[in-house]
C-alpha positions in Angstrom: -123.1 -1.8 41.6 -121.3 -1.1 44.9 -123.2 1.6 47.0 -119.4 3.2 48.3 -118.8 7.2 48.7 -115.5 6.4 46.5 -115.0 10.3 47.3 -115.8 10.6 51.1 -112.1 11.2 52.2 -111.8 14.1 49.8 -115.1 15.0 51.8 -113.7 14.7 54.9 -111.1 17.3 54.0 -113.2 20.1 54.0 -112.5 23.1 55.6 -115.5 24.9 55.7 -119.2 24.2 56.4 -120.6 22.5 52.9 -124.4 23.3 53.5 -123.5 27.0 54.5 -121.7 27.3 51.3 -124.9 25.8 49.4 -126.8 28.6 50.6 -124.3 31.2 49.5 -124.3 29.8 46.0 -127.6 29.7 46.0 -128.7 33.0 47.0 -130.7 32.6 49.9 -132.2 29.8 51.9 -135.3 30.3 50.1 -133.7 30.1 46.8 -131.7 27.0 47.9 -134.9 25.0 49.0 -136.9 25.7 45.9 -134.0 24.8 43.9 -133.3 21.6 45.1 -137.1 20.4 45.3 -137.3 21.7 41.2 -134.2 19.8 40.8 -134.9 16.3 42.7 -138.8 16.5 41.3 -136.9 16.6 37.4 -134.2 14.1 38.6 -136.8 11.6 40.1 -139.1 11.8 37.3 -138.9 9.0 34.9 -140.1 11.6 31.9 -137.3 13.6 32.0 -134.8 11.1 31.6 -132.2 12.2 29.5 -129.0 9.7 29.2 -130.3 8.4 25.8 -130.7 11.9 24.4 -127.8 12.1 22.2 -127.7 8.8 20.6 -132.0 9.4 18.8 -132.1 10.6 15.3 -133.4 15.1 14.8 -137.0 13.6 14.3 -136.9 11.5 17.3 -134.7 14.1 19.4 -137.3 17.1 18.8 -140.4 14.6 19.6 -138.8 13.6 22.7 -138.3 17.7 23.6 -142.1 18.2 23.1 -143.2 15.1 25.3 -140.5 16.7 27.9 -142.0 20.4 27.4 -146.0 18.6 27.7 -145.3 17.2 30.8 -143.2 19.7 32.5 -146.6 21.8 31.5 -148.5 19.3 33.0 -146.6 19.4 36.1 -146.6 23.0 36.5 -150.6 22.8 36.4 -151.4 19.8 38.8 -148.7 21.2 41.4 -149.7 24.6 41.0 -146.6 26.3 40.7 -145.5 29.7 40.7 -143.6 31.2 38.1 -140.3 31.1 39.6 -140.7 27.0 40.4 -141.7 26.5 36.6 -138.5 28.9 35.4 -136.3 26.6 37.4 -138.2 23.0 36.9 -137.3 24.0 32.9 -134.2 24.9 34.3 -133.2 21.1 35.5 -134.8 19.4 32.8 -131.9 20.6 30.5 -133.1 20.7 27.1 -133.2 23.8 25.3 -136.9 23.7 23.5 -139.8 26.2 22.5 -140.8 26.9 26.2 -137.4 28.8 26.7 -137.7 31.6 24.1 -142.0 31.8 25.0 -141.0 32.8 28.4 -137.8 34.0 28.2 -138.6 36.7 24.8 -142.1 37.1 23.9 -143.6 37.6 26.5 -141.0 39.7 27.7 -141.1 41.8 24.6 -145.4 42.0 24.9 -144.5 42.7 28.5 -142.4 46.0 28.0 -143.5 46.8 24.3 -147.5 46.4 24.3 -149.8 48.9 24.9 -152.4 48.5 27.6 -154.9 47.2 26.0 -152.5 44.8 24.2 -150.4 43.4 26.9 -155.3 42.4 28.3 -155.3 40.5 25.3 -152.0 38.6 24.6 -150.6 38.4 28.4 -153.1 36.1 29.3 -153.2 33.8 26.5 -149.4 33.8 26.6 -149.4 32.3 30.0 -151.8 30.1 30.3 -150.1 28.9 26.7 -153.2 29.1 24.6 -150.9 30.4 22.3 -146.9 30.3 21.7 -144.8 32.8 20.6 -141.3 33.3 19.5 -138.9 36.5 19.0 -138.3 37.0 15.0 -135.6 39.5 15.2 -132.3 38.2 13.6 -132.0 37.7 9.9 -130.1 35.9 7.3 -128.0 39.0 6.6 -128.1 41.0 9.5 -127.2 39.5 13.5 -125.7 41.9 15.1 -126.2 44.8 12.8 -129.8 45.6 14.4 -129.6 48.9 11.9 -129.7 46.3 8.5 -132.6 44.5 8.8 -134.9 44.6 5.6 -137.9 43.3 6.5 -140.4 46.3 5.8 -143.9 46.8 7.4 -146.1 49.2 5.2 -148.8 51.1 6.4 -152.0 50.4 4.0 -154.6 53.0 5.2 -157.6 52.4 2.7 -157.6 48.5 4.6 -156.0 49.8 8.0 -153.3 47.0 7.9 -149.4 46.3 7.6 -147.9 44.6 4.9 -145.0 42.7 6.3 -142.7 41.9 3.2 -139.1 40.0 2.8 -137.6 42.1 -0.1 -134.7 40.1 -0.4 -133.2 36.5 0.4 -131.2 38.1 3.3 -134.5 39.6 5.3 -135.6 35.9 5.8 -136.0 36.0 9.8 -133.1 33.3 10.8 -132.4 31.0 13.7 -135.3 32.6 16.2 -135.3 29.6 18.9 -138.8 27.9 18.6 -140.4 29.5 15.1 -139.3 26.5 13.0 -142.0 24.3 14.1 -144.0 25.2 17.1 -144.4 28.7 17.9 -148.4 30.0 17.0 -147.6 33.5 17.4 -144.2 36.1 16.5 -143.0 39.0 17.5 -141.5 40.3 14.6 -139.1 43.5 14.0 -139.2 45.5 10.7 -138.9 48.7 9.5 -141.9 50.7 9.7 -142.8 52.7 6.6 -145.8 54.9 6.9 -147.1 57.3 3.4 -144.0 56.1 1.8 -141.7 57.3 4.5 -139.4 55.2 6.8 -139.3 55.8 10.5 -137.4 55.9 13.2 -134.1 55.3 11.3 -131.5 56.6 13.7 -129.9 54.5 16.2 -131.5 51.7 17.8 -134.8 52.4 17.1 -135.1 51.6 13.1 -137.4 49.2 13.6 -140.6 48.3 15.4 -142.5 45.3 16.3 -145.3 43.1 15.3 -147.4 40.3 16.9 -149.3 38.4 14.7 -150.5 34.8 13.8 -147.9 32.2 12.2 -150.0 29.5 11.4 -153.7 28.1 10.5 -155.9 25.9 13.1 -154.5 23.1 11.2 -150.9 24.4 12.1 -150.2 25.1 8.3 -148.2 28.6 7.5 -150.7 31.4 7.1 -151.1 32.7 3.2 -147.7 34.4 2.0 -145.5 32.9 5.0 -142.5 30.7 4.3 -141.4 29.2 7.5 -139.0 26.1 8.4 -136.1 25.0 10.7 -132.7 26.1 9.9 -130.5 22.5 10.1 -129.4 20.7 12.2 -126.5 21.8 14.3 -123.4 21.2 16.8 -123.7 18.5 18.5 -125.4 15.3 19.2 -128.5 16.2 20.9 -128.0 19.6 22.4 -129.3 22.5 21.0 -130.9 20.4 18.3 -133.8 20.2 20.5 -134.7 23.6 19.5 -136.5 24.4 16.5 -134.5 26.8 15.7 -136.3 29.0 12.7 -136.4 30.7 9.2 -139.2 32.7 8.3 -140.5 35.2 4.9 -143.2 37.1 4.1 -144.5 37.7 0.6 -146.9 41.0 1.3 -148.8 39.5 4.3 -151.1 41.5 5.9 -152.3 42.3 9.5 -154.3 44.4 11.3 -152.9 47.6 12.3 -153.4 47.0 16.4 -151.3 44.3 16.2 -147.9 46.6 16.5 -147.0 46.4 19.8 -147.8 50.4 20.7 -146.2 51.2 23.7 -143.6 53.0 23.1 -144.7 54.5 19.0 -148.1 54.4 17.5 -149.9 54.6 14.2 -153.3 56.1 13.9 -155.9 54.7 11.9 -155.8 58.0 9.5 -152.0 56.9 9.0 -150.1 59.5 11.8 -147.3 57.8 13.0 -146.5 58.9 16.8 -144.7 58.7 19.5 -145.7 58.0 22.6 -144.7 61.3 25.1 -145.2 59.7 28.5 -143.5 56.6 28.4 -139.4 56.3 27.7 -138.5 55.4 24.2 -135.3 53.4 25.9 -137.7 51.3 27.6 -137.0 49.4 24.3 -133.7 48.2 25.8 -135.4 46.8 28.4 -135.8 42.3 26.9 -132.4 42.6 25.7 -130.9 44.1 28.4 -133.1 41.9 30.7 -131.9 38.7 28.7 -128.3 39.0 28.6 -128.4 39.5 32.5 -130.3 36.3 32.8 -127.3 34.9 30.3 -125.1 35.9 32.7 -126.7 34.6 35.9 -127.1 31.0 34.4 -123.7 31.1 32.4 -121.8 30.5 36.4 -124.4 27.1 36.9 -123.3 25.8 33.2 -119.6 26.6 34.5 -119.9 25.2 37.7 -121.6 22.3 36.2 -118.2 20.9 33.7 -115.9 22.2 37.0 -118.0 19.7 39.1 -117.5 16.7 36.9 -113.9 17.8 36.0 -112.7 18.2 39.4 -114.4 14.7 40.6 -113.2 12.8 37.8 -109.5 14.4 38.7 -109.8 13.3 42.5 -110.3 9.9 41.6 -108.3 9.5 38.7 -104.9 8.2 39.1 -101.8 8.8 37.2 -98.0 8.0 37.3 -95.7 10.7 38.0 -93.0 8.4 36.5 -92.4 6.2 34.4 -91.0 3.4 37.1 -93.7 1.4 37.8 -92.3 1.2 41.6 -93.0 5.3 42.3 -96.8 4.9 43.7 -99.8 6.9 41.2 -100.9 10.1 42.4 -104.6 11.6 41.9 -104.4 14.2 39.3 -106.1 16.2 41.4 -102.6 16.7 43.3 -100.7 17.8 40.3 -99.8 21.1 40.2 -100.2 20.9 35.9 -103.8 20.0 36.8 -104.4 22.4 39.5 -103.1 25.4 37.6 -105.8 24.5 34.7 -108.7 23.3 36.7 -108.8 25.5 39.9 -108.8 29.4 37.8 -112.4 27.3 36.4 -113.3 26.7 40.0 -112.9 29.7 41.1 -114.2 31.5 37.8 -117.4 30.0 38.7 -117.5 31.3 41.7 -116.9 34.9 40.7 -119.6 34.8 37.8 -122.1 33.5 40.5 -121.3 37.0 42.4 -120.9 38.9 39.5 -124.6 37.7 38.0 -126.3 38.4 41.6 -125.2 42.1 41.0 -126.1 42.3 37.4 -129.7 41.2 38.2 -129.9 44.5 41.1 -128.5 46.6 38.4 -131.1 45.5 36.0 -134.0 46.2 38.4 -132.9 49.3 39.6 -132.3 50.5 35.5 -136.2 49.5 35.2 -137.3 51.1 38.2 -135.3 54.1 37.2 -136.7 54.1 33.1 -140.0 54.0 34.7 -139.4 57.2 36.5 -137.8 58.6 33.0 -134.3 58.5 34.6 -132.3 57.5 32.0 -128.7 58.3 34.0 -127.8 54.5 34.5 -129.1 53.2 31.4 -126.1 53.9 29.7 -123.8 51.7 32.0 -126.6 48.9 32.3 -126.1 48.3 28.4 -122.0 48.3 28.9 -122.6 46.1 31.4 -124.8 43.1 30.2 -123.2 43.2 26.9 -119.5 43.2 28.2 -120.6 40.4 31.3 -122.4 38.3 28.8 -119.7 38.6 26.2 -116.6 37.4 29.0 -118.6 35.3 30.9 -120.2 33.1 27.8 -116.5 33.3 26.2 -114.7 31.7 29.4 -117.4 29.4 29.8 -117.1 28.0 26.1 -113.2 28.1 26.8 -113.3 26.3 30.2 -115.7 23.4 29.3 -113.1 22.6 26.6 -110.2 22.5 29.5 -113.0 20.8 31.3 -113.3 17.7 28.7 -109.1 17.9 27.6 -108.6 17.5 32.1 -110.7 14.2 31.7 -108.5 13.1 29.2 -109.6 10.1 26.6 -113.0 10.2 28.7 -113.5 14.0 28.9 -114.7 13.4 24.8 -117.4 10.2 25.5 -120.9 11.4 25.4 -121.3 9.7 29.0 -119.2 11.9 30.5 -121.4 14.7 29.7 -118.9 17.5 28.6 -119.3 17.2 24.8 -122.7 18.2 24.9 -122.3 20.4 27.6 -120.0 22.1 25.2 -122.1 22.1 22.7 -125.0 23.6 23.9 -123.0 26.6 25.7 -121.0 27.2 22.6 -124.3 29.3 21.0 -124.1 31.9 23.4 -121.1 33.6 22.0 -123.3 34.3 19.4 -126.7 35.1 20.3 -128.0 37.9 22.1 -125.1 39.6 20.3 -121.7 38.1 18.7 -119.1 38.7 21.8 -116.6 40.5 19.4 -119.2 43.1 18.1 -120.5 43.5 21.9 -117.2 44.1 23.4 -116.6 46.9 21.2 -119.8 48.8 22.1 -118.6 48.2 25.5 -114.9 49.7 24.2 -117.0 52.7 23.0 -118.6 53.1 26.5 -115.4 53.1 28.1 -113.5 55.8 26.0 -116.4 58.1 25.7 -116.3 57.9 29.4 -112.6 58.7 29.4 -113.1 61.3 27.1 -115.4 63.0 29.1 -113.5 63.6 32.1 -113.7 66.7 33.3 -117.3 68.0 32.3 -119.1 64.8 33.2 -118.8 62.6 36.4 -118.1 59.0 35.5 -121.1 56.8 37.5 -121.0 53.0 38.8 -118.4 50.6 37.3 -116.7 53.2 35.4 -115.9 55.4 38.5 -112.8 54.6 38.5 -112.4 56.9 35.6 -112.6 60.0 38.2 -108.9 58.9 39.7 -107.7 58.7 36.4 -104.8 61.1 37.3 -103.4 58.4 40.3 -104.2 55.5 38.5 -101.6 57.0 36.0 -99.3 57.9 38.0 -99.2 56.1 41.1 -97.4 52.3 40.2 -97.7 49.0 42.4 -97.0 49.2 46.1 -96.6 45.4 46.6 -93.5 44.3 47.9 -94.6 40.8 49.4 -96.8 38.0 48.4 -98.7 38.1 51.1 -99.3 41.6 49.9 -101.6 40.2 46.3 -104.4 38.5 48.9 -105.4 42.1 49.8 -108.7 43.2 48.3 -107.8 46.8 47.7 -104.7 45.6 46.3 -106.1 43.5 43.9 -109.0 45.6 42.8 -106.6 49.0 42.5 -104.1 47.1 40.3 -106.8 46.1 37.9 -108.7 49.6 37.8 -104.8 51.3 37.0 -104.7 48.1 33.7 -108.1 49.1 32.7 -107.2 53.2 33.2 -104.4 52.9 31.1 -105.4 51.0 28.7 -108.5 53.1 28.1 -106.5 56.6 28.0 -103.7 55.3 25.6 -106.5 53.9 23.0 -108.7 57.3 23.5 -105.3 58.8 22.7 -104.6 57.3 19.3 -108.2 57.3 18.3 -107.9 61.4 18.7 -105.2 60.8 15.4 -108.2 59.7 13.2 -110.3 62.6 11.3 -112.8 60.1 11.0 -113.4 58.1 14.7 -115.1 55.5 12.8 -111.7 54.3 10.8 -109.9 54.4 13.9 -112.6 52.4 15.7 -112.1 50.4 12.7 -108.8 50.0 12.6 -107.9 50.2 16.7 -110.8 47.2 17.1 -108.8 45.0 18.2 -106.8 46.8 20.9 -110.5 48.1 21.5 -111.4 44.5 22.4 -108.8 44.2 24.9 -110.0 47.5 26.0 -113.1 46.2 27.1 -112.0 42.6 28.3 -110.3 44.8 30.9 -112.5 46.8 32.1 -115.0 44.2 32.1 -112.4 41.5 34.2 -112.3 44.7 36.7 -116.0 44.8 37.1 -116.0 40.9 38.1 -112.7 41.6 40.6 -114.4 44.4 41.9 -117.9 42.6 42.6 -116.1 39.5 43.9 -114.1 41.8 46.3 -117.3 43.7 47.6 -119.1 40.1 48.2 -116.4 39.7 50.6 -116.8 42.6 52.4 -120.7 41.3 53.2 -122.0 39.3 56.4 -121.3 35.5 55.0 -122.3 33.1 57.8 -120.8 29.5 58.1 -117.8 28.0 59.6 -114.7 29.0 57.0 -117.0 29.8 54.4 -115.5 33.3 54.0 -112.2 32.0 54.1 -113.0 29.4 50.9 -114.6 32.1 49.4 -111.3 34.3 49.5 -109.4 32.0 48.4 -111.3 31.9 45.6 -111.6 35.5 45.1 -107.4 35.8 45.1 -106.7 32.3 42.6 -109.0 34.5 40.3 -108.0 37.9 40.4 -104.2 36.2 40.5 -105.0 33.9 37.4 -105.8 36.4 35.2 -102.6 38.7 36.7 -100.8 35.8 35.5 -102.6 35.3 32.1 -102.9 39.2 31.3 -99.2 39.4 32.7 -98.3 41.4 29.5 -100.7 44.1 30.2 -100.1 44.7 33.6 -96.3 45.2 32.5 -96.7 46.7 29.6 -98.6 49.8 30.9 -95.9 50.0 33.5 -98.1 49.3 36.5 -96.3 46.3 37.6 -92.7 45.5 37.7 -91.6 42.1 36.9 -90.6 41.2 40.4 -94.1 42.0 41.4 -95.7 39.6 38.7 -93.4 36.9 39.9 -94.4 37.6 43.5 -98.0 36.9 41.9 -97.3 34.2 40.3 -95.8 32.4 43.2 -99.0 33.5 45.7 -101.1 31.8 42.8 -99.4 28.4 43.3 -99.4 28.6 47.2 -103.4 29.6 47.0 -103.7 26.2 44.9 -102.5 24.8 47.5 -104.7 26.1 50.2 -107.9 26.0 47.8 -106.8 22.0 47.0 -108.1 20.4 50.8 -111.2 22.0 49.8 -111.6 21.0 45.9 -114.1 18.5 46.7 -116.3 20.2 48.8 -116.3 23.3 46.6 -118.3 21.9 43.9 -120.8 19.8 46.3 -121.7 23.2 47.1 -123.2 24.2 43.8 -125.7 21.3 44.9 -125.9 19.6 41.5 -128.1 16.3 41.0 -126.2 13.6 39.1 -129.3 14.0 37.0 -128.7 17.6 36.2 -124.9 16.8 35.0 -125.6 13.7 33.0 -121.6 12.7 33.6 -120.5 9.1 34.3 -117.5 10.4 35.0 -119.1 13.3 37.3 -121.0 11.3 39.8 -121.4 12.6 43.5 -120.4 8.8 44.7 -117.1 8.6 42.9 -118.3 5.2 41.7 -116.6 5.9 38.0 -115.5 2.7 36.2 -118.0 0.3 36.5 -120.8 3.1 35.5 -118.2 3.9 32.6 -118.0 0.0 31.5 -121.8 0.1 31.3 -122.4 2.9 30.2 -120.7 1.6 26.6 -122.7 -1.5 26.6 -125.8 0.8 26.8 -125.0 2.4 23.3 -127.1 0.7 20.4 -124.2 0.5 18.5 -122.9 -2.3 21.1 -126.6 -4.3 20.4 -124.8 -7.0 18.2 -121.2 -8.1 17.6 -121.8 -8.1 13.8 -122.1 -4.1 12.5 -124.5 -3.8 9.4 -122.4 -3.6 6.7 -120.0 -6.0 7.5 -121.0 -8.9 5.4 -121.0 -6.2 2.5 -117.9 -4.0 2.8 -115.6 -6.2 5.8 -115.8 -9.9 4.5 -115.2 -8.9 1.1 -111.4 -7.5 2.5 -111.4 -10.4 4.2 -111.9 -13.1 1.6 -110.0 -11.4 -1.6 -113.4 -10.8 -3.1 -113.3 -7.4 -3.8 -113.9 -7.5 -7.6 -117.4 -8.8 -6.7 -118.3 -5.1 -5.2 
């Protein structure tokens, strides 16, 4: 293989300082550094390897996941590392396995939903991994409908126990990552039923949870537990690494201390109480805190198909006609291309940001829940459930565009989009089905609206208090030089979201019952949201400007950026904008034509842009993605690597082919 920088004069075009921009990305210098030392110790460690990943059979796939998961654990005890290095060293190994839902749920859950003397026992036992636990919450019949579940936990005072029971086929516990075949320990959520009476059957609390044992020393199902793996799945390898669970209970019994009694409690005479002194919304607190971690990794997995994408399109060459005399152009240089691939670029970019903001929000909520201030809470739910739901969504959405701006070899395993795709396209479903979260977000927004007047509107729905000017008061724009202006941009999507909010509050006022007209408005509800959640991500990539960003030009890249995707989705919400009067259609042409001239200025810097996210070539798994550029011959070999290419002759082809062949069908 020649050792050439096939991309270096794309390099050389940069505009900005690279390594300042790495930083940005990153966080911090600190977070940069530990970053790239968790990602070069995966990448240069031969038991992580991961090229041959799709091509083993499940049995194979989910041994090779444990030997991974062993060794990172391994590794995490001979370097001594912190938390934080083990989060990101499981991170850039890249294969979703048991380890994910242990640290990222259970312990979590124990964390916020454990009483004292619980969170003694479990806590350590958890993290040194003595045990491993899972997060049995979903069920066949009920995902997103956290009110439906049916698995029931009765109090048995004579014995001091629960008897957790699956009444019917749809309260079997379904897909919980991990419970299929590792996981020791569950927390489990059922509906608590105490003398014959349920509790806690309003709202979000219907249901409390349960820590107990799965399994025997022998790693056989306790007595009275049916448990398994739900299938295999989408995809090659991807999320098929995962044990992904079922799990019923036929009247099994624990001991009363092992509901997790933070927040309610149940005496051993059979009083069920609740806790005075600590906040019963402190229940939000995994879910809220997982969706914001979806959200801050969901800009990486972007970033990740826009950094093989745009490589593979800066080195790919095409003919712009069909005379073989007119020279080949990259198609990186075609304005088709950039006009699909640079809106990803930049979407990265601006769910990076938007993450970083999500994650103060989240710890100032649980600072604030801790002091029983429950005034943010509110807007931290609309929040993570809108960001995760539009985030996840245009990620799915742009790895597709990813693999179809590759062409032919966007769809080869080697050039690491199609199970990229693969293992993203999950997230539109768990931690909440996008649709069904969008519309709580819907239901945020237009109580808000409908509240103006008596109550102050807080945070990202502040905009709410101008609702009189947003209106009233259409576009000022007159130039397109006038669209790269921050308070431009951000005004013009506030007055979209505004309007769109106080014209679906208005026919929603129609309905006697709100609930048909939630019902039946639900999908102009849904827009409703996508709005104001697009305005949150403007807004929060507009205020990043504003900050102290060193570096030469790294501020100018950055806006750039910030204006291709507030401009993009002008463009591709064009209807909206027009629709509620705010724009006239000169203005969304004058848009449109300062979108293709930012293309242009963003393009010298295409290159450069994704170095920054500083990924390995271990960490995207691409042929076609490589930092050198060095495509074809990698792509050549990479075939002759599959088993299938191991022998000329295919089995079966003195069976079914030479039969054809010969005329000696009637043999078969």
């Amino acid at each position: 293989m020649e050792l050439v920088d096939h991309l270096r004069d794309e390099r050389n075009k940069a505009q900005f300082d690279v390594e300042a921009m790495k930083v940005v990305w990153a966080g911090s210098p600190q977070e940069l550094q530990l970053c790239d030392r968790m990602a070069n110790l995966v990448a240069n460690h031969p038991a992580f390897e991961k090229l041959k990943r799709p091509m083993l059979v499940r049995k194979e796939l989910f041994k090779n996941s444990l030997r991974k998961a062993a060794y990172a654990r391994k590794l995490v005890i001979d370097l001594g590392l912190s938390e934080e290095e083990a989060k990101w060293l499981r991170f850039y190994i890249d294969e979703p396995t048991y380890p994910d839902l242990h640290w990222g749920m259970f312990i979590p859950a124990i964390e916020g939903q454990g009483s004292e003397e619980q969170k003694e026992k479990w806590l350590p036992l958890s993290r040194n991994m003595q045990i491993i636990g899972c997060y049995a919450q979903t069920e066949m019949g009920h995902g997103s409908n956290v009110q439906g579940l049916e698995t029931t936990a009765t109090f048995d005072a004579q014995q001091d126990h629960f008897i957790i029971h699956s009444p019917t086929l749809t309260s079997t516990k379904w897909w919980p990552g991990g419970l299929g075949k590792v996981s020791t320990h569950a927390v489990v959520y059922a509906r608590l039923i105490v003398n014959g009476e349920f509790h806690g059957v309003h709202g979000w609390y219907n249901y409390y949870s349960f820590s107990f044992f799965l399994y025997l020393e022998d790693h056989s199902p306790l007595p009275g537990i049916t448990v398994g793996d739900v299938g295999l799945k989408f995809g090659n390898g991807a999320y098929n690494t995962m044990d992904n669970g079922l799990l019923r209970f036929h009247h099994v019994r624990i001991p009363r201390n092992q509901m997790l009694m933070r927040v309610s409690q149940v005496s051993r005479e059979g009083k069920y109480m609740q806790c005075d002194d600590v906040p019963r919304q402190l229940i939000y607190g995994t879910m809220v805190s997982v969706r914001q971690t979806i959200v801050a990794m969901v800009s990486r997995t972007l970033s990740r198909a826009v950094c093989i994408a745009t490589r593979y399109s800066a080195l790919r060459r095409q003919h712009s006609s069909s005379s073989l005399v007119v020279p080949c152009f990259l198609m990186i240089d075609y304005q088709s291309q950039q006009s699909r691939l640079f809106p990803l670029l930049a979407s990265a970019y601006a769910f990076k940001f938007v993450g970083e903001w999500l994650k103060w929000l989240y710890t100032d909520v649980k600072q604030r829940l801790e002091a029983n201030d429950f005034s943010t809470l509110p807007e931290a739910h609309a929040s993570t459930a809108g960001l995760k739901s539009l985030t996840t969504s245009a990620t799915v959405d742009g790895i597709e565009e990813c693999m179809k701006l590759c062409g032919g070899d966007g769809y080869l395993v080697s050039s690491g989009l199609p199970e990229l795709f693969a293992v993203s396209v999950p997230a539109c479903t768990y931690e909440g089905d996008n649709t069904v979260l969008m519309l709580q977000v819907a239901r945020f927004v237009v109580k808000t609206v409908s509240e103006v007047g008596y109550k102050e509107p807080l945070g990202t729905s502040s905009y709410i208090r101008r609702l009189n000017t947003l209106l009233h008061n259409n576009c000022l724009v007159q130039t397109g030089e006038d669209w790269v202006k921050g308070d431009r941009i951000v005004e013009a999507f506030e007055a979209r979201a505004a309007r769109m909010a106080v014209t679906c509050t208005q026919h929603l006022a129609k309905f006697q019952d709100p609930e048909q007209g939630f019902s039946e408005l639900s999908a102009d509800l849904v827009e409703v949201a996508v709005a104001h959640c697009q305005l949150i991500v403007v807004s929060k990539f507009v205020e990043k400007l504003a900050q102290d960003i060193p570096g030469k030009g790294v501020k100018e890249a950055l806006e750039v950026l910030c204006y291709v995707y507030a401009l993009f989705l002008v463009h591709k919400h064009q209807g909206d904008f027009l629709v509620t009067g705010y724009l006239t259609p000169k203005q969304a042409s004058l848009a449109n034509r300062q979108l293709r001239i930012l293309y242009s200025r963003l393009r010298p810097n295409a290159i450069a842009l994704v170095d920054a996210f500083n990924h390995t070539d271990h960490y995207l798994s691409s042929v076609v993605g490589r930092y050198d550029g060095n495509v074809y011959p990698n792509l050549y070999q990479a075939a002759f690597n599959d088993p299938f290419n191991d022998s000329h002759v295919p089995d079966g082809y003195h069976q079914y082919i030479h039969p054809i062949l010969n005329q000696t069908l009637a043999k078969l």
